[in-house]
C-alpha positions as CSV (number, residue, x, y, z in Angstrom):
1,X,0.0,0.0,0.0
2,X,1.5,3.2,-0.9
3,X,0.9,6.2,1.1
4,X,1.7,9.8,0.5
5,X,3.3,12.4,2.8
6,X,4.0,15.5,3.0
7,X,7.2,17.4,4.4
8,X,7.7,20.7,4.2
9,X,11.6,21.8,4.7
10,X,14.0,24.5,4.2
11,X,16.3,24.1,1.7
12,X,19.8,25.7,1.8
13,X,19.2,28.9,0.2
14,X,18.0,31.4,3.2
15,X,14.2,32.1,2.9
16,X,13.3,29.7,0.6
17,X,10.4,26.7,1.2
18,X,9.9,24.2,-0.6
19,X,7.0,21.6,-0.6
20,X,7.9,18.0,-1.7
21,X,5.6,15.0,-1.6
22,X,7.1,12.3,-0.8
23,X,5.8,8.3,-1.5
24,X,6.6,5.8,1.4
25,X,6.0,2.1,0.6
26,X,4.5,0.2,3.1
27,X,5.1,-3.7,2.7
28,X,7.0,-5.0,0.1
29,X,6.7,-4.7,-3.5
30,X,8.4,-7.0,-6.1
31,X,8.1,-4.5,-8.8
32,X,10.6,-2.2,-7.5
33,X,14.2,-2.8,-8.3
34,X,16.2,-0.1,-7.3
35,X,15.3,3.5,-5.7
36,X,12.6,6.0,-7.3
37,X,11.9,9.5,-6.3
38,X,10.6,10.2,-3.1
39,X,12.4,6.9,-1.4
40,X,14.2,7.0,2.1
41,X,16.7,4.3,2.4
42,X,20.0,3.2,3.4
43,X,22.5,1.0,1.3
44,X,24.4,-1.3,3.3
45,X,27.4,-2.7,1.2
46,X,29.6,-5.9,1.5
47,X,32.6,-4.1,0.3
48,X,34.8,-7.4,-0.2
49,X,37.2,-5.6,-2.7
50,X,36.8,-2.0,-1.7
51,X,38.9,-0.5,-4.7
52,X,39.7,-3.2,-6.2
53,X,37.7,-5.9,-8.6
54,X,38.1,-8.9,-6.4
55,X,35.7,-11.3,-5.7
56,X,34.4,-14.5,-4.1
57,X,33.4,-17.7,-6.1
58,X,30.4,-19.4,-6.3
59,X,31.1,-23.3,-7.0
60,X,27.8,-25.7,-7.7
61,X,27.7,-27.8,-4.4
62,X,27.5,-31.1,-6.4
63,X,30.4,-30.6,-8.7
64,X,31.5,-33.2,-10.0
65,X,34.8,-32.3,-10.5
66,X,35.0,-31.9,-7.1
67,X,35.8,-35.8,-6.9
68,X,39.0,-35.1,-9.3
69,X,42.1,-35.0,-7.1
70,X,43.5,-32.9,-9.9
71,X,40.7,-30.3,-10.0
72,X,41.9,-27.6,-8.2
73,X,38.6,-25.7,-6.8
74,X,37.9,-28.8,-4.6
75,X,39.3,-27.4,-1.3
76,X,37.4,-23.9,-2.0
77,X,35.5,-23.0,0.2
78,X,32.1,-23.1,-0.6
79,X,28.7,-20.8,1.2
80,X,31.0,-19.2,3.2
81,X,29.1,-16.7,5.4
82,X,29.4,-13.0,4.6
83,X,28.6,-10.5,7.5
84,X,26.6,-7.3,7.1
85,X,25.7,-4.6,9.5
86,X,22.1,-3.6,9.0
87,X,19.6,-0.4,10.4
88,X,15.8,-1.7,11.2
89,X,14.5,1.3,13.1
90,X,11.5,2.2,11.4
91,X,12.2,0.2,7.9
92,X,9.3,-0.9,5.6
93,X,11.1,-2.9,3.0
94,X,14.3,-4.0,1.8
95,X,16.1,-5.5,-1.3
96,X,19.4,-6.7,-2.6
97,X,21.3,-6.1,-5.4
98,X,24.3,-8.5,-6.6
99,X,27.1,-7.2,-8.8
100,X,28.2,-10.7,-10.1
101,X,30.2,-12.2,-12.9
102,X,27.3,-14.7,-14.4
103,X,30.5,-17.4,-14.8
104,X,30.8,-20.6,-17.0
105,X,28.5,-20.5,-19.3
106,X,25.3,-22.5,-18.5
107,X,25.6,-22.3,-14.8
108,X,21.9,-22.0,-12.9
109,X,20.8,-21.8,-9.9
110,X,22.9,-18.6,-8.5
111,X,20.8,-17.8,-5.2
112,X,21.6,-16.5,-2.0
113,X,20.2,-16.3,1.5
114,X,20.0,-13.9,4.7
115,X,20.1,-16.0,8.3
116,X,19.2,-19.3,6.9
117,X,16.3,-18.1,5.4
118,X,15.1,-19.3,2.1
119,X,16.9,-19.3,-1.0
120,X,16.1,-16.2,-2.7
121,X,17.5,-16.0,-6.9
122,X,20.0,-13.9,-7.7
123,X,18.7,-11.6,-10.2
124,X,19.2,-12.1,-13.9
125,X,19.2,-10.1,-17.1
126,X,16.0,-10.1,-19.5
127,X,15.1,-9.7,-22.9
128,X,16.9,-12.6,-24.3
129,X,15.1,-15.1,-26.4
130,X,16.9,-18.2,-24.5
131,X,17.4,-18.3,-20.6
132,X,19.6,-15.9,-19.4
133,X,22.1,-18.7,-17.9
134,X,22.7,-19.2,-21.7
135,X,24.3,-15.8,-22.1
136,X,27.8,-14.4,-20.9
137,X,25.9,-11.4,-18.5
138,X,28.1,-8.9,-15.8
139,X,25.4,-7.4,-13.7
140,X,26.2,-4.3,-12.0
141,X,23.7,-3.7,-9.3
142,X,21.2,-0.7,-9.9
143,X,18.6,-4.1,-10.0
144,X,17.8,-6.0,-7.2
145,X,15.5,-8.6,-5.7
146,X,13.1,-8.1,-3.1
147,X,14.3,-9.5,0.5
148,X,11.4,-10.2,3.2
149,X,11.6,-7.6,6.2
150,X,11.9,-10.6,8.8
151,X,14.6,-12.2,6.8
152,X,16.8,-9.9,8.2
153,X,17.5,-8.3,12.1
154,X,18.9,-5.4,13.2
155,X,22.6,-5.1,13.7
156,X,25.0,-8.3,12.0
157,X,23.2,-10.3,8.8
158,X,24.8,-13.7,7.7
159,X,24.4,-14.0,3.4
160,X,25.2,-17.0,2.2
161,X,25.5,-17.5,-1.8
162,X,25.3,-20.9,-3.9
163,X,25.6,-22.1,-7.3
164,X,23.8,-24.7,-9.8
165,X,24.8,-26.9,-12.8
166,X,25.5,-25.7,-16.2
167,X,22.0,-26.6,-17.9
168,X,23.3,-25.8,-21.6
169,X,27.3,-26.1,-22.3
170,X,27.9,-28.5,-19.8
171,X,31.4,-29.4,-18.7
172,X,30.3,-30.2,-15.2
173,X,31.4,-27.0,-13.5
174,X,29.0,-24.9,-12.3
175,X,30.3,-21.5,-11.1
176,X,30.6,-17.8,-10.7
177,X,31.7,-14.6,-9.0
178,X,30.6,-12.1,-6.7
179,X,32.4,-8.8,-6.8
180,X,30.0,-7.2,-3.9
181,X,26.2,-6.7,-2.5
182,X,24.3,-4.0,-1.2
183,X,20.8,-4.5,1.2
184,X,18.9,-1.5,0.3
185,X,16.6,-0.9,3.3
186,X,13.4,2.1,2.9
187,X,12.1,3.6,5.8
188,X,8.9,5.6,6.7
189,X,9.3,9.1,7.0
190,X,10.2,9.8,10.5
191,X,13.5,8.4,10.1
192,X,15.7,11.6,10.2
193,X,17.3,12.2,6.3
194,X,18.4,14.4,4.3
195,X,16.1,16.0,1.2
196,X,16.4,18.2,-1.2
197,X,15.3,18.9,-5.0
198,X,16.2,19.7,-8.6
199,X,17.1,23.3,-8.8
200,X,18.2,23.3,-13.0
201,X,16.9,22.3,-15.2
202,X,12.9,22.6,-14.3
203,X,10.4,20.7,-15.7
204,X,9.8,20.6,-19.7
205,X,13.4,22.2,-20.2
206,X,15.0,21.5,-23.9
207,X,18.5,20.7,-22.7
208,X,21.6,20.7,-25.3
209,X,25.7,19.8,-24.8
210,X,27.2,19.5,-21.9
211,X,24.4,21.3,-19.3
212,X,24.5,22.3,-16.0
213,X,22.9,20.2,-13.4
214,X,22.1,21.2,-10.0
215,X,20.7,20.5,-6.5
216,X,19.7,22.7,-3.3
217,X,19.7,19.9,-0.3
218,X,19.1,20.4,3.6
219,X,19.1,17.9,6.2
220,X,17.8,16.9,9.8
221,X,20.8,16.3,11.5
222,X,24.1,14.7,9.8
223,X,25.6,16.9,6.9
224,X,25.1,16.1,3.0
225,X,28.2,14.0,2.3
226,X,27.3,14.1,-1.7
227,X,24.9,14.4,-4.4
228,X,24.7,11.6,-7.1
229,X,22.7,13.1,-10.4
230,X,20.6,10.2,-12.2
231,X,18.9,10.6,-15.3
232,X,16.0,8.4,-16.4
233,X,16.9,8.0,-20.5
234,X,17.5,5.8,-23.0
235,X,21.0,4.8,-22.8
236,X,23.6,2.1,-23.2
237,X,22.6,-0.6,-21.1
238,X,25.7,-0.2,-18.4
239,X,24.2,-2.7,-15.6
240,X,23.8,-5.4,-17.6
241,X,20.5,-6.1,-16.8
242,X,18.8,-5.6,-20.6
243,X,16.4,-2.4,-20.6
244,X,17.9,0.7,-22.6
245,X,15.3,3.1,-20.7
246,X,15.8,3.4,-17.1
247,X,17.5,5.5,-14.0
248,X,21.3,5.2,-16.0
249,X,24.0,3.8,-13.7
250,X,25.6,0.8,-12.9
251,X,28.0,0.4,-9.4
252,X,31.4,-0.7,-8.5
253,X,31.8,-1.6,-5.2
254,X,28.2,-0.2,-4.3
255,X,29.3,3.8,-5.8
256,X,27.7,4.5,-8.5
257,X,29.1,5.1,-12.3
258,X,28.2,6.4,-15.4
259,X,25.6,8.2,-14.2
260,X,25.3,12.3,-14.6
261,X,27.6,13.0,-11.8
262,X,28.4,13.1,-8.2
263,X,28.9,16.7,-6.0
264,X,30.5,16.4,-2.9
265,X,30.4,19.4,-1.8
266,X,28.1,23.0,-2.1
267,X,26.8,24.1,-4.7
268,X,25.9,21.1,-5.2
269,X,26.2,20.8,-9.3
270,X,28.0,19.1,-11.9
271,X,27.9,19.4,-15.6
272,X,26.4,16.3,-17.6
273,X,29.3,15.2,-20.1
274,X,26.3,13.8,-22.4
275,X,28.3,13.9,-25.7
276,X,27.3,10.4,-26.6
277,X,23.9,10.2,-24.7
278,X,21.8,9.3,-27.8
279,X,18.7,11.0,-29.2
280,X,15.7,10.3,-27.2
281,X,12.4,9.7,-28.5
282,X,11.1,9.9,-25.1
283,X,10.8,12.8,-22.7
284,X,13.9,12.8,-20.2
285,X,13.7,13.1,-15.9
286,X,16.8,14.0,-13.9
287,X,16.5,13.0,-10.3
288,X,19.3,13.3,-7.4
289,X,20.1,10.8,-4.8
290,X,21.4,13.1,-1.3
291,X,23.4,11.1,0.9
292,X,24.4,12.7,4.8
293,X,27.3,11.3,6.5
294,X,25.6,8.3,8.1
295,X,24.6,7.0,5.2
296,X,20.6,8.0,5.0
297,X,19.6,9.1,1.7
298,X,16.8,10.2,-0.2
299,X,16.0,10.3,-3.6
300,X,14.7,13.6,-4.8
301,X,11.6,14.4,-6.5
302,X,12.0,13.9,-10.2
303,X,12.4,16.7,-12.7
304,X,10.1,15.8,-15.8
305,X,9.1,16.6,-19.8
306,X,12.5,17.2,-20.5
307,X,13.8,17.1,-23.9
308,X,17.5,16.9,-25.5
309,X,18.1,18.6,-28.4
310,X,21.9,19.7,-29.8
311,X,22.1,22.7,-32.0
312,X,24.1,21.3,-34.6
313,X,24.6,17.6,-34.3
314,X,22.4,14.8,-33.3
315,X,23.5,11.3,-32.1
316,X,21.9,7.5,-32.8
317,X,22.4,4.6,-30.9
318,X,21.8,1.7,-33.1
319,X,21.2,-1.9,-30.8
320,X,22.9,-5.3,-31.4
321,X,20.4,-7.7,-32.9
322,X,20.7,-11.7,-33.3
323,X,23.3,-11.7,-30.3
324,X,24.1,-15.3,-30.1
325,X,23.9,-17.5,-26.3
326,X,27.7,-18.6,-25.2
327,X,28.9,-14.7,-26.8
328,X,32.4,-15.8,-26.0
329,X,36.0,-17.2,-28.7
330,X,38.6,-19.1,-27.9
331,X,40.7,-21.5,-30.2
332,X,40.0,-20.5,-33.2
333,X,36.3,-19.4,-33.0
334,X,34.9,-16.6,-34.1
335,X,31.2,-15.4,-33.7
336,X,29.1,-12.5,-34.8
337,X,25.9,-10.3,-33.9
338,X,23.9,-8.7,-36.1
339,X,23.5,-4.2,-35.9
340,X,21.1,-2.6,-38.4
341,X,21.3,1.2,-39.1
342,X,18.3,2.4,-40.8
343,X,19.6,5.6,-41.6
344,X,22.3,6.5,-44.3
345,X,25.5,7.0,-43.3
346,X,25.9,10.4,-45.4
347,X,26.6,13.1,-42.5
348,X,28.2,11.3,-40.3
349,X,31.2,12.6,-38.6
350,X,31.9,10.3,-35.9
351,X,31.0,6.1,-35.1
352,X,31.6,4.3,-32.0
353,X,31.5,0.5,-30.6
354,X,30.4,0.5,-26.9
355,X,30.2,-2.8,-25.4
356,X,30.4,-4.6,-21.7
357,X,33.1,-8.0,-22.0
358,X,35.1,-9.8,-20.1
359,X,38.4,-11.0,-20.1
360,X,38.2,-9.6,-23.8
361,X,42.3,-9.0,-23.8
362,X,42.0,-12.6,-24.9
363,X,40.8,-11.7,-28.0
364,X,43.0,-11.4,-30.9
365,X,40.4,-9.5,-33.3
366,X,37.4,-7.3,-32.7
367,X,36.0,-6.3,-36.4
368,X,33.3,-4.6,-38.3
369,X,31.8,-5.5,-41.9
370,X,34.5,-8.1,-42.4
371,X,37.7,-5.5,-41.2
372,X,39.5,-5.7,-38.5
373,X,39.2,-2.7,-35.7
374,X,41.4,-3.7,-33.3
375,X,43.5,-6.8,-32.1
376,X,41.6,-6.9,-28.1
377,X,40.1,-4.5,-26.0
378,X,39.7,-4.6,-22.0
379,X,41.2,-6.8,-19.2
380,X,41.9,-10.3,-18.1
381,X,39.6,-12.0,-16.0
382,X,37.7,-9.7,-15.3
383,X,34.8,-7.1,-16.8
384,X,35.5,-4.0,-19.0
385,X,33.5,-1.0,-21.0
386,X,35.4,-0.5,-23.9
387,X,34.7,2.1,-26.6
388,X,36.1,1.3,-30.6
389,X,36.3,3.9,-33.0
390,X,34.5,3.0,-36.3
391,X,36.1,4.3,-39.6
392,X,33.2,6.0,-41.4
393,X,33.7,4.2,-44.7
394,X,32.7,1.1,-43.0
395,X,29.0,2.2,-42.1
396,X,26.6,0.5,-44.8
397,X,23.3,1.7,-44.3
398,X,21.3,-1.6,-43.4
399,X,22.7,-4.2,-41.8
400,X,26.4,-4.4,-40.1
401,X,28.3,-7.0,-38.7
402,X,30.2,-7.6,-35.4
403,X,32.6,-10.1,-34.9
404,X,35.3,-11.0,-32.5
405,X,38.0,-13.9,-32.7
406,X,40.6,-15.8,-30.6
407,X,42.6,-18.6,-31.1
408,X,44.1,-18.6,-27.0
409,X,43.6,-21.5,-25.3
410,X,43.1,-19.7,-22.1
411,X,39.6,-18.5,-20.7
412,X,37.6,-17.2,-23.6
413,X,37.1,-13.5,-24.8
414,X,33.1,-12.9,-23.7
415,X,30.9,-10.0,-24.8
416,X,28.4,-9.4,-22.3
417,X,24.4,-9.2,-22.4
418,X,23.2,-7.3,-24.1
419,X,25.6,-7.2,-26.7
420,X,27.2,-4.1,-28.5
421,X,26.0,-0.9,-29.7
422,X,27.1,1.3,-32.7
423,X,26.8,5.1,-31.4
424,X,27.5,7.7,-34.5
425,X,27.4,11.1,-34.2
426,X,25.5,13.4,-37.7
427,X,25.8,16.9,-38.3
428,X,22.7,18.7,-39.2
């Protein structure tokens, strides 16, 4: 049941008053998967590699390589419990969020569990035509699951992860990682946060290059520690998670990225580096998540109706089409995905790959239309976003080709869910 409140506040400014309704859910909802406008909630984050992109492993329980003296997971350690501080007083709901490495291809069954609970699954990807175990995915956690309110109890949380079998692509190792999670728990409105709202742009504003974004916050006790700009748009898919439209950001560690921008500090603005932020055939919100010292936040009312329009240039994202299950090369294998432009390529000025992989430095050729681009883009073991200059002359109006190659014998180069997009830039 939803019920509406409303709070009237100062705002930093001297003599100014704003009135901001805000929405407090009462009971859980499984149609929420991360924070909306108007939400008071705290995000408590099992920061296992802090800065870094470490993780824990996930290894199917029944294994059978397990019985192999020679394989060499079979002493790892498997559900190992993972401790988390959590905040109760006067919560409503929570959720969790998983920023995970999907693993060998095929494996099911990823789930986890707060204080022997039961086994809630970790959250997947959509839009594929196969299941999503089929498809090489790195979710980055702006999604999330809900997590029953007397699942968890206040103060120290034991989460436990486990692992399936490979349904498709079997070679009887079922496994993945687990870079970090957050517990997102909302809280009624008595719980002392801080608020604020969208001071530029205001509602049905026509924004072009590069604008200026900004926030007037206040609080009810600890200071504002900073201000993370989100913009609901269509947009590469960074999290992983499939939709193009949505709040855009993905996290590392629980802190969010590639979003409009984080202020740390009064005034409270940033500029929105939106070069490559495709045309939008929807209207646009911006929103802006305060967070005060302890940790509260709240997620300001959204600004609405608002349109992007350059004054001499215009940008199309063009999506990946036909993106094939097991996206990943090694020894000699080479696979392709399918991205149609509609439009002709006559004035264009600039074309870009974007795409999620991982452990892509494996590769030994990324191409386009039958020409190699580069030799390998990203890391080793681990995820990457990775931008490729296009040559104009390669742009056939219709459709395009992607393709990637390896011959290594080590771990295969992957391209993640939901597969690549062509960005190009016209003048008008």
């Amino acid at each position: 049941m939803r019920k509406n409140v409303r709070v009237k506040y100062s705002l930093s400014r001297p003599g100014l008053v704003c009135v901001v309704g805000l929405s407090v859910l009462l009971g859980a909802s499984p149609g929420w998967s991360q924070p909306k406008p108007g939400d008071i909630f705290r995000e408590f984050t099992f920061n296992y590699g802090k800065t870094q992109k470490v993780q824990f492993s996930e290894l199917d329980p029944n294994c059978p390589r397990k019985k192999d003296p020679a394989f060499g997971m079979r002493d790892k350690a498997h559900q190992v419990p993972k401790n988390i501080d959590i905040d109760l007083d006067r919560a409503v709901r929570a959720e969790m969020s998983v920023e995970y490495w999907g693993g060998h291809i095929g494996t099911a069954g990823q789930k986890f569990r707060v204080n022997g609970h039961d086994w809630i699954p970790v959250p997947q990807p959509t839009g594929m035509s196969g299941h999503p175990s089929c498809y090489y995915r790195t979710l980055l956690g702006n999604n999330a699951v809900p997590v029953p309110l007397d699942h968890l109890r206040q103060g120290t949380n034991v989460v436990q992860f486990t692992a399936g079998p490979q349904i498709k692509y079997n070679f009887n190792w079922g496994f993945y990682w687990i870079y970090d999670f957050t517990i997102r728990v909302y809280y009624d409105a008595a719980k002392p946060h801080p608020m604020g709202r969208i001071a530029s742009p205001t509602a049905g504003e026509v924004l072009g290059d590069r604008p200026a974004i900004s926030a007037e916050v206040a609080t009810s006790g600890a200071a504002v520690r900073q201000v993370d700009f989100v913009g609901l748009c269509e947009d590469y898919n960074w999290s992983g998670d499939g939709p193009f439209r949505q709040w855009q950001y993905h996290t590392e560690h629980g802190v969010r990225k590639h979003h409009i921008g984080t202020a740390t500090g009064a005034p409270f603005r940033v500029v929105w580096e939106n070069e490559w932020v495709p045309d939008q055939d929807q209207p646009m919100e911006i929103a802006a998540i305060v967070a005060d010292t302890t940790g509260m936040s709240f997620m300001t009312p959204a600004v609405t109706s608002l349109g992007l329009k350059r004054a001499k240039r215009s940008v199309k994202m063009y999506r990946a089409t036909e993106v094939p299950e097991a996206f990943g090369v090694r020894v000699q294998k080479r696979m392709t995905c399918k991205i149609s432009m509609p439009d002709s390529p006559q004035g264009a000025t600039k074309a870009r790959l974007l795409l999620s992989t991982w452990s892509a430095a494996h590769a030994d050729e990324i191409g386009w239309n039958d020409r190699q681009l580069v030799e390998r883009v990203g890391v080793v073991h681990n995820y990457s976003f990775d931008t490729i200059d296009v040559p104009l002359d390669l742009l056939h109006q219709g459709d395009n080709s992607f393709s990637i190659y390896s011959a290594t014998t080590e771990h295969a180069a992957e391209v993640n869910w939901p597969g690549p997009v062509l960005l190009v830039e016209f003048t008008k």
